[in-house]
N, CA, C and O atoms as CSV, one atom per row, in Angstrom:
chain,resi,resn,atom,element,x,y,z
A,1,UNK,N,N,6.456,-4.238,14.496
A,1,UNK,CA,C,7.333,-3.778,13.426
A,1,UNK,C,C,6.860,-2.405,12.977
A,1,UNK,O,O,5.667,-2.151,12.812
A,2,UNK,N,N,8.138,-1.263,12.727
A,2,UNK,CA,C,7.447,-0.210,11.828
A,2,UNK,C,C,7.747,0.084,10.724
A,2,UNK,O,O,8.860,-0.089,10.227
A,3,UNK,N,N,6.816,0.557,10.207
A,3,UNK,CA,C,6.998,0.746,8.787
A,3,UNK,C,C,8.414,0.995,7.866
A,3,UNK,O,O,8.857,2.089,8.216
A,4,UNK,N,N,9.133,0.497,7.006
A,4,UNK,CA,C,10.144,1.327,6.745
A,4,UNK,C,C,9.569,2.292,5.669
A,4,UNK,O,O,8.871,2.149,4.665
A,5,UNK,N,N,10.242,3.477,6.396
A,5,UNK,CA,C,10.106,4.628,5.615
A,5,UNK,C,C,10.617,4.552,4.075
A,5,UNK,O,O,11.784,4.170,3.997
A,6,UNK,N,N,9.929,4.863,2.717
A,6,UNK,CA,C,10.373,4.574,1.588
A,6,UNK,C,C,10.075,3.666,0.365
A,6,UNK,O,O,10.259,3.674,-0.852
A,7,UNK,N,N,9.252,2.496,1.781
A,7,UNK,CA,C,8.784,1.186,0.930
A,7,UNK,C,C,8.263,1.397,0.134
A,7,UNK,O,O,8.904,1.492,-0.912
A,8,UNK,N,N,6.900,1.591,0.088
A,8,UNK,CA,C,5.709,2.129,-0.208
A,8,UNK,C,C,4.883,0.834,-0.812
A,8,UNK,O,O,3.821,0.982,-1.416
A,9,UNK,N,N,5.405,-0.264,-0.614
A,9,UNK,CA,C,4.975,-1.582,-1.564
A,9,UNK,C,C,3.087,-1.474,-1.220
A,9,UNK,O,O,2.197,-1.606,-2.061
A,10,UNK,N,N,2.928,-1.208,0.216
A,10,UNK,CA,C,1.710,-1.717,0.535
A,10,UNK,C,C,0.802,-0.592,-0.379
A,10,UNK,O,O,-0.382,-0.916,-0.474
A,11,UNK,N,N,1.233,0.863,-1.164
A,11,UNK,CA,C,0.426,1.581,-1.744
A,11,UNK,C,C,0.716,1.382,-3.183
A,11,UNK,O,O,0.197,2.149,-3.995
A,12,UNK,N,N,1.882,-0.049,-3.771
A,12,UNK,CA,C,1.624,-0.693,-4.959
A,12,UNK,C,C,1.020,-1.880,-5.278
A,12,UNK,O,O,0.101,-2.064,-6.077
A,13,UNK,N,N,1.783,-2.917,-4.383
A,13,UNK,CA,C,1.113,-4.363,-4.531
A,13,UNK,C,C,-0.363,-4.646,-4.833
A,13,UNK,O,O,-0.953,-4.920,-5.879
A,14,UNK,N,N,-0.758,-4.488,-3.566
A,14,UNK,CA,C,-2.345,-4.549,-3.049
A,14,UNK,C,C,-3.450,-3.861,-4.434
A,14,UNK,O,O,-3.125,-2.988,-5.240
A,15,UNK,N,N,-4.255,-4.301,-4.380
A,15,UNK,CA,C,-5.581,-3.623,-4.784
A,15,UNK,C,C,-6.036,-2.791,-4.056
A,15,UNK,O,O,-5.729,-2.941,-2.873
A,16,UNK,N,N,-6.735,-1.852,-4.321
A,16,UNK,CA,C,-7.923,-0.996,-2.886
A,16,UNK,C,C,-9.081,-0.484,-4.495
A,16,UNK,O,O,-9.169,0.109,-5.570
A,17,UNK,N,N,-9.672,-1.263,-3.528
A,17,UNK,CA,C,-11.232,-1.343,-4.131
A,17,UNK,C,C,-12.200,0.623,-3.613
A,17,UNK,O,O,-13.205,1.168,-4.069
A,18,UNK,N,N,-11.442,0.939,-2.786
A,18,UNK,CA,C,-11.916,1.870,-1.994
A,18,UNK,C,C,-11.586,3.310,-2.784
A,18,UNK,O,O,-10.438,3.423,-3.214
A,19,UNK,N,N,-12.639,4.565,-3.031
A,19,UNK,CA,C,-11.755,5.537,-3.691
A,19,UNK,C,C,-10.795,6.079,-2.887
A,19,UNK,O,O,-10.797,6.077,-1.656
A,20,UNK,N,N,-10.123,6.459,-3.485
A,20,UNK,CA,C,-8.512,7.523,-3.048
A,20,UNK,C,C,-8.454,9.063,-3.943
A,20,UNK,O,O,-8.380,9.367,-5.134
A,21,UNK,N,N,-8.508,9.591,-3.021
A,21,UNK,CA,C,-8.103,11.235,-3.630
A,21,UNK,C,C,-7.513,10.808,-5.030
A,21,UNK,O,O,-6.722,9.867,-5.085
A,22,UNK,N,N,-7.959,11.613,-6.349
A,22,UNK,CA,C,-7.442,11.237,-7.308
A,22,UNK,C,C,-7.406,10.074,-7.974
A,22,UNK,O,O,-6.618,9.900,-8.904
A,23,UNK,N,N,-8.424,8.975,-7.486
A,23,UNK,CA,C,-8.277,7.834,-7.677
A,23,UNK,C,C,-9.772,6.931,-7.662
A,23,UNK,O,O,-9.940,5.760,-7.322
A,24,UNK,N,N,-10.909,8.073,-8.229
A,24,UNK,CA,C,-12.343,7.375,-7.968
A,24,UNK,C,C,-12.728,5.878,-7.503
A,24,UNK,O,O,-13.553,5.496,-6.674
A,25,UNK,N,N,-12.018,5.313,-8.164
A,25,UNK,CA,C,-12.442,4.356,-8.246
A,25,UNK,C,C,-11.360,2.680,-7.858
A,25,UNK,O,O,-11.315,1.498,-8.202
A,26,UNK,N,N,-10.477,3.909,-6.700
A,26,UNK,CA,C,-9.425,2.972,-6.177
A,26,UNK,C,C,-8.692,2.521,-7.299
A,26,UNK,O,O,-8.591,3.006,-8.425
A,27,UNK,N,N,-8.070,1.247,-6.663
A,27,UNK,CA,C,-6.544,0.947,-7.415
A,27,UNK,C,C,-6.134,-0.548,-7.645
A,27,UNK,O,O,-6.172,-1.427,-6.784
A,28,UNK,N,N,-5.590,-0.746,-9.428
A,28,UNK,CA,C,-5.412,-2.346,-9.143
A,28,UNK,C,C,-4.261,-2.820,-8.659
A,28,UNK,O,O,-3.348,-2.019,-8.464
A,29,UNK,N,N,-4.097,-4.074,-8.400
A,29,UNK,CA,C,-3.140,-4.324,-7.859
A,29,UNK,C,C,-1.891,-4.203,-8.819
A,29,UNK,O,O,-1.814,-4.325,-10.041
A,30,UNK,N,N,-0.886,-3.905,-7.804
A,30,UNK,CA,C,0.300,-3.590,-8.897
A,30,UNK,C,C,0.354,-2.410,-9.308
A,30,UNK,O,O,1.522,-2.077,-9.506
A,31,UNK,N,N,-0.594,-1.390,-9.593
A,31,UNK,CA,C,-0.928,0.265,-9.978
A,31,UNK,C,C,-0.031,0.866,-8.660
A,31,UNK,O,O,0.027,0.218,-7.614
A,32,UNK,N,N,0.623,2.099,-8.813
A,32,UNK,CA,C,1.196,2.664,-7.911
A,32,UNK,C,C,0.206,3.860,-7.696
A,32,UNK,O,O,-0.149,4.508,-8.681
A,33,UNK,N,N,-0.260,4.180,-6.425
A,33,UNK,CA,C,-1.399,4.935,-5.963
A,33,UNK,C,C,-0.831,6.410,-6.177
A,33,UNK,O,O,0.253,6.790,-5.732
A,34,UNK,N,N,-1.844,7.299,-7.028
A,34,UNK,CA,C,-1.429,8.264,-7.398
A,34,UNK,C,C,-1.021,9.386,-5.868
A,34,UNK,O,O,-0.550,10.518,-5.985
A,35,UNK,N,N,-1.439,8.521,-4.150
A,35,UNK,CA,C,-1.420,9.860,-3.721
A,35,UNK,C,C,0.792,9.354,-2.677
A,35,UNK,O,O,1.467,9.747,-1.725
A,36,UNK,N,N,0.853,8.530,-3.583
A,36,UNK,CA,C,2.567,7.718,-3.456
A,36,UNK,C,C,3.534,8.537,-3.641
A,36,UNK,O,O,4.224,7.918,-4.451
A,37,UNK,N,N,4.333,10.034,-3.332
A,37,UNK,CA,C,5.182,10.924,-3.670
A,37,UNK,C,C,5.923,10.041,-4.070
A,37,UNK,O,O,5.866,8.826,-3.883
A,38,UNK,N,N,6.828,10.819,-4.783
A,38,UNK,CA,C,8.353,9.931,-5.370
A,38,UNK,C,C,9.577,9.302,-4.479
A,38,UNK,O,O,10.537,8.574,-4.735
A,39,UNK,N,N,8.977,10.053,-3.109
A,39,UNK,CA,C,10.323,9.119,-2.353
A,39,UNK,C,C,9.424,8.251,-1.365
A,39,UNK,O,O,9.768,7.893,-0.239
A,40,UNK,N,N,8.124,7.959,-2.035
A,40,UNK,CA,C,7.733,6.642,-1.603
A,40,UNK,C,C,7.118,6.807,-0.232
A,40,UNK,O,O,7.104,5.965,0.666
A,41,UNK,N,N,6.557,8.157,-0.214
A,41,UNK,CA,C,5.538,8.074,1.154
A,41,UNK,C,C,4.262,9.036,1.214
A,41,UNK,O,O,4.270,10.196,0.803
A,42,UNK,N,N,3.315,8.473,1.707
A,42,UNK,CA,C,1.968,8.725,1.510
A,42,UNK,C,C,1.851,10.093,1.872
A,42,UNK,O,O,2.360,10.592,2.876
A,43,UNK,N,N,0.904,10.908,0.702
A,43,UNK,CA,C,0.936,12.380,0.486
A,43,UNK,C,C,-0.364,12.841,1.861
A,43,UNK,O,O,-0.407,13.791,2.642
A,44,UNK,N,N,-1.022,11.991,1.703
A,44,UNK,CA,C,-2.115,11.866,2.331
A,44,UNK,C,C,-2.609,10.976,4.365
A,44,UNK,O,O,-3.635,10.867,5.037
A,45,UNK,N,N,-1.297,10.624,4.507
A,45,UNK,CA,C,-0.620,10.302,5.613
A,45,UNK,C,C,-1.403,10.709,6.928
A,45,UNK,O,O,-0.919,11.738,7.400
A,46,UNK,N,N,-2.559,10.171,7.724
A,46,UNK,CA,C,-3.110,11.510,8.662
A,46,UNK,C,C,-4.350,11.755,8.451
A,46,UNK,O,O,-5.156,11.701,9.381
A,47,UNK,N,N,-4.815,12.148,6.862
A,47,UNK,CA,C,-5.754,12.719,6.538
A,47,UNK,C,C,-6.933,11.892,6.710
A,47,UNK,O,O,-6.943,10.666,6.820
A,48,UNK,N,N,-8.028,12.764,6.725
A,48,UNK,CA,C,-9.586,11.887,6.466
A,48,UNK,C,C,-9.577,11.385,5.203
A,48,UNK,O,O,-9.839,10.186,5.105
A,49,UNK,N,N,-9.374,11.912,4.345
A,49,UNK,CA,C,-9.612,11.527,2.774
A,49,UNK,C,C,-8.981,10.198,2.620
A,49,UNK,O,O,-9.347,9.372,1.784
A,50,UNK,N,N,-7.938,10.016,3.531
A,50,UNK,CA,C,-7.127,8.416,3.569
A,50,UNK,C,C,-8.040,7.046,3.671
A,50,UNK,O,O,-8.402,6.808,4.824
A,51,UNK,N,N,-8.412,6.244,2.822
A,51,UNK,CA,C,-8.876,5.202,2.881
A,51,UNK,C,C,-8.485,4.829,3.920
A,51,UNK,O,O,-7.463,5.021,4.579
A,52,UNK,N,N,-9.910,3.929,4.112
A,52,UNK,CA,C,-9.713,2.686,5.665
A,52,UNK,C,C,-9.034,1.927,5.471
A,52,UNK,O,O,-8.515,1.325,6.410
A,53,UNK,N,N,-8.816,1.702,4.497
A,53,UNK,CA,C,-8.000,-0.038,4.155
A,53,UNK,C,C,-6.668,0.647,4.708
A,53,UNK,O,O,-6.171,0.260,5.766
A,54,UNK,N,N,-6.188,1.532,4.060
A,54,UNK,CA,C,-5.017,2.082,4.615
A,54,UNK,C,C,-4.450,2.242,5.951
A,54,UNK,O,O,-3.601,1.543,6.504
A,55,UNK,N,N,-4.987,3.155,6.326
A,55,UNK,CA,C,-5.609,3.603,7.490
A,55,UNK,C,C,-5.177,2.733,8.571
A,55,UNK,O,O,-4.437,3.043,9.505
A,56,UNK,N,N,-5.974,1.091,8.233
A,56,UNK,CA,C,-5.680,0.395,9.023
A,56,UNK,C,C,-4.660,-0.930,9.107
A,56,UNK,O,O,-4.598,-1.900,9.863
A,57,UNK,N,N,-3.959,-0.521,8.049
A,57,UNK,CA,C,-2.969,-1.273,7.509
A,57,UNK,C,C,-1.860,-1.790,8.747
A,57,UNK,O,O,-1.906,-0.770,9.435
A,58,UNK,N,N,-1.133,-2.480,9.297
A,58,UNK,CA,C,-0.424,-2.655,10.227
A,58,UNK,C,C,0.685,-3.567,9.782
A,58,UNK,O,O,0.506,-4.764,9.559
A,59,UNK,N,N,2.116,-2.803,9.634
A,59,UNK,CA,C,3.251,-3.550,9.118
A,59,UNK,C,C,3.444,-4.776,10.188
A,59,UNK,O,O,3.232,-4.726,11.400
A,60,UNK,N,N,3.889,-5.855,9.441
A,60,UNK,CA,C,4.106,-6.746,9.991
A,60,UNK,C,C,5.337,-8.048,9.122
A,60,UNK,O,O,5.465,-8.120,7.899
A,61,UNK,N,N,5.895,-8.703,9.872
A,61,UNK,CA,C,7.372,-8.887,9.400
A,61,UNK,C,C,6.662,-10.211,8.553
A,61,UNK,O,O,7.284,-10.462,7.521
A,62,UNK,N,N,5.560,-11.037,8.782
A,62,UNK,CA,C,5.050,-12.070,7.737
A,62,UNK,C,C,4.619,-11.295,6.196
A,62,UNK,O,O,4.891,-11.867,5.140
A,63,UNK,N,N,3.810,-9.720,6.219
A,63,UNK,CA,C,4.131,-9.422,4.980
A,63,UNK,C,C,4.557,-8.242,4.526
A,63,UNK,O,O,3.856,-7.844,3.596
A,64,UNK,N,N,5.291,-7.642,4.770
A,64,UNK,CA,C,6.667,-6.974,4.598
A,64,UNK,C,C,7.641,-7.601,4.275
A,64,UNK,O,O,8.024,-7.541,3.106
A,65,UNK,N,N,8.331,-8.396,5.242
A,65,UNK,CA,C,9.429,-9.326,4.977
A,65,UNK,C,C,10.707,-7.931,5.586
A,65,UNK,O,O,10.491,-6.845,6.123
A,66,UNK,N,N,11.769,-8.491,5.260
A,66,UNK,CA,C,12.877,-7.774,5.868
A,66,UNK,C,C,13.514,-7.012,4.735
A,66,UNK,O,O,14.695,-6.675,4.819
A,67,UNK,N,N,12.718,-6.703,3.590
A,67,UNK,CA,C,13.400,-5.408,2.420
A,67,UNK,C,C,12.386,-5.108,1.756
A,67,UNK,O,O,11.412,-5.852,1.879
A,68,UNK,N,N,12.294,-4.005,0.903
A,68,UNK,CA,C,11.364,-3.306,0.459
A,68,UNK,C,C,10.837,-4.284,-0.866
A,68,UNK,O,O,9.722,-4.537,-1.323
A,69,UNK,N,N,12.019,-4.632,-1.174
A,69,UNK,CA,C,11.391,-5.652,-2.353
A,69,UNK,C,C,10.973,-7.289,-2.058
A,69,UNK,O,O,10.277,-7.938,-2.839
A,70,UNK,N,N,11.503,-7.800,-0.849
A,70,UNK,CA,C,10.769,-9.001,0.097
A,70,UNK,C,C,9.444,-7.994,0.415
A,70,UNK,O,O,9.508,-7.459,-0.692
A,71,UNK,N,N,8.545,-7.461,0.912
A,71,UNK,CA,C,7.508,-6.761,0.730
A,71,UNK,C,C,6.696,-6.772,-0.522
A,71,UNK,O,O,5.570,-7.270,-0.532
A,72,UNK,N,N,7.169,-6.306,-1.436
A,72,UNK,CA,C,6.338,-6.087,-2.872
A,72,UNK,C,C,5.605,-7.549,-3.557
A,72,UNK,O,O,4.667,-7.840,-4.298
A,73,UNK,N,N,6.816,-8.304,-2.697
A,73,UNK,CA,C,6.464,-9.862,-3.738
A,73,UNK,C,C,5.691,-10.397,-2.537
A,73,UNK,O,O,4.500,-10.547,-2.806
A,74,UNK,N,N,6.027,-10.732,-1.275
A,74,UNK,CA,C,4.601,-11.276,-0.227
A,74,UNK,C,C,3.681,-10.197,-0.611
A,74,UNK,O,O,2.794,-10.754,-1.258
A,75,UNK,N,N,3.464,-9.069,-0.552
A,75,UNK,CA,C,1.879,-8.421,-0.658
A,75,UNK,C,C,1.431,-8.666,-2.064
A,75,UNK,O,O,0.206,-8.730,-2.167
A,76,UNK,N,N,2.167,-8.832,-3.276
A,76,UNK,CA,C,1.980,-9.473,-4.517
A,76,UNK,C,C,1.466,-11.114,-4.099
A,76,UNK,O,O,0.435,-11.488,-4.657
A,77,UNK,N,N,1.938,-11.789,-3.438
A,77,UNK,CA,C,1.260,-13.234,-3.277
A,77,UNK,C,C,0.398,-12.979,-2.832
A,77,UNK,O,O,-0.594,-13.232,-3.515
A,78,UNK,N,N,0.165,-12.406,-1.605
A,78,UNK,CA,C,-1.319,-12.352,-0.060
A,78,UNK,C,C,-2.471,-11.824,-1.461
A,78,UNK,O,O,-3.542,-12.372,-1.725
A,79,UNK,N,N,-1.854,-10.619,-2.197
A,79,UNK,CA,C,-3.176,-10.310,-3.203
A,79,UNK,C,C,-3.482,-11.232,-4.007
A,79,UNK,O,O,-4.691,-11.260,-4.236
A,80,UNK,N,N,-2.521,-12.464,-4.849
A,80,UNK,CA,C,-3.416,-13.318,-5.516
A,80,UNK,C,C,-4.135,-14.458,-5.203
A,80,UNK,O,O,-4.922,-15.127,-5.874
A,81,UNK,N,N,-3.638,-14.587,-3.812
A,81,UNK,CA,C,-4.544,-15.669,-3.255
A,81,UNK,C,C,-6.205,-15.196,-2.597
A,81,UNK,O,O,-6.898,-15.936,-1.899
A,82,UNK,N,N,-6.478,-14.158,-2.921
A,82,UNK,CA,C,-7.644,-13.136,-2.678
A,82,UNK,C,C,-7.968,-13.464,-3.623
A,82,UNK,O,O,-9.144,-13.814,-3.517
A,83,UNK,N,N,-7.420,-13.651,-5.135
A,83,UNK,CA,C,-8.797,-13.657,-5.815
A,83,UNK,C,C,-8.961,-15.255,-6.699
A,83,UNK,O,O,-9.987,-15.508,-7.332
């Protein structure tokens, strides 16, 4: 599966414990990641400065789901069963 362009759920839902440009001390879950442009795609896309978690993120149709907002709510579940 690839990414849909726009989502951006996986740089809201999730936590990242990891820093992010602008973001010392990473991100809670549900926080929209400051490096998230407004039409919902990573500013930082490519870069070294890009967290691993990111980085190695791999869309997939169990948590994505088939719409941007089926996405937000599975990566909202997968994160509370983490803690």
């Amino acid at each position: 599966m690839n990414c849909r362009l726009g989502c951006g759920a996986c740089c809201i839902a999730p936590s990242i414990s990891s820093p992010i440009p602008g973001m010392p001390m990473g991100k809670l879950a549900g926080e929209r990641c400051i490096q998230l442009s407004d039409d919902n795609l990573c500013k930082i896309f490519g870069m070294k400065e890009r967290p691993e978690v990111c980085s190695s993120f791999t869309a997939t149709e169990d948590v994505c789901g088939k719409t941007n907002a089926e996405a937000i709510s599975l990566i909202t579940y997968l994160e509370s069963q983490t803690n």
